[in-house]
DOKOLGU-12786 format. One line per 2 residues: number of its first residue (from 1); their letters; for each residue x, y, z of C-alpha. Coordinates in steps of 0.02 Angstrom, whole numbers. Each point is the difference from the previous one (the first is absolute). Last residue first. Layout:
NUM	a	X,Y,Z; ...
END
This chain:
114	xx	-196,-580,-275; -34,69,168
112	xx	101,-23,166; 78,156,-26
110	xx	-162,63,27; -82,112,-166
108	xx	-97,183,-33; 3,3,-187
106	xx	18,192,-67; -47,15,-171
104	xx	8,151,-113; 176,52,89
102	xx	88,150,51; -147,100,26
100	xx	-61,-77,143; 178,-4,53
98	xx	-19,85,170; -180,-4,53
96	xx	-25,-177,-51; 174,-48,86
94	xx	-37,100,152; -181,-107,-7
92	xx	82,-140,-7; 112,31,148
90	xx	-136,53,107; -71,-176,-38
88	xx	141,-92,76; 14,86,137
86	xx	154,95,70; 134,-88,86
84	xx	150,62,-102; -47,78,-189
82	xx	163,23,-84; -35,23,-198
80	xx	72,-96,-110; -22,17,-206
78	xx	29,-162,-93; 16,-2,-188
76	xx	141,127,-19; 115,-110,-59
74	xx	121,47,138; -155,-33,124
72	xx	-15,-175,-75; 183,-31,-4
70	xx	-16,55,203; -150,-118,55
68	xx	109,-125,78; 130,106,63
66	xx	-136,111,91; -96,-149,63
64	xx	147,-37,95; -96,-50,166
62	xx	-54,139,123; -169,58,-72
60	xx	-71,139,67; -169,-1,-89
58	xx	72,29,-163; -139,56,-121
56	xx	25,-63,-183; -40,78,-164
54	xx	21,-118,-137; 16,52,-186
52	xx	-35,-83,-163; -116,-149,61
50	xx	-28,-112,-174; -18,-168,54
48	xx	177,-26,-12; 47,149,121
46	xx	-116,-88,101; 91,-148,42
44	xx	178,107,5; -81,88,131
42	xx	-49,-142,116; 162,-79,-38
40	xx	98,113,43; -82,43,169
38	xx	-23,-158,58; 181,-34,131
36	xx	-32,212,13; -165,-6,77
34	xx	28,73,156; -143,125,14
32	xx	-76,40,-157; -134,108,-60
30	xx	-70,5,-184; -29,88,-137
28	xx	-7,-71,-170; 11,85,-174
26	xx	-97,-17,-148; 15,136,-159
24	xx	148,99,52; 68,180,-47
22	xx	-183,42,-34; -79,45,-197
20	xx	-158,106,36; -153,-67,-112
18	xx	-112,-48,151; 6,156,65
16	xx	0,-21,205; -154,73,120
14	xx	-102,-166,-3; 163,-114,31
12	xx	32,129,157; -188,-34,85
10	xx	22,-207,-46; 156,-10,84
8	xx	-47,111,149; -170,-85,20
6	xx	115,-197,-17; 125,77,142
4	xx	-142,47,103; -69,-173,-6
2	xx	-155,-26,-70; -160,-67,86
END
């Protein structure tokens, strides 16, 4: 059986031209909560394998993730979006519904990934 995230994915990639240029090729969402000592290097790991944008869901953090994360933000590689105690999987599917057409790939990824 397939997730509802997977029918989603695979009901919007049908409905997409193929030929339209996007603003990024890969990005990453995620959800954090805390992460900030990892952070860093979690994106700077897949910067280098090619991730061009990250959009993370803060699920009330209370360490300085903010600090951590702000030359990314400044470089507009990182776009944050507040998301306290909500699931995990609602917050993929904002990030499907809201920047579908942001990126040609979204990669849904744990901090604890690489």
């Amino acid at each position: 059986m397939h997730s509802p995230i997977a029918l989603i994915g695979g009901w919007l990639a049908r409905l997409r031209d193929r030929r339209r240029q996007f603003r990024h090729e890969l990005a990453v969402c995620a959800i954090f909560k805390n992460e900030a000592p990892y952070i860093a290097e979690w994106l700077t790991f897949h910067e280098g394998v090619g991730v061009s944008h990250f959009y993370l869901y803060n699920d009330a953090s209370d360490d300085n993730f903010e600090d951590v994360i702000a030359p990314w933000v400044s470089r507009g590689m990182v776009t944050v979006t507040d998301w306290p105690t909500h699931p995990q999987v609602v917050a993929y599917n904002d990030c499907i519904r809201r920047f579908r057409m942001d990126a040609r790939w979204i990669a849904f990824i744990d901090l604890d990934e690489f």
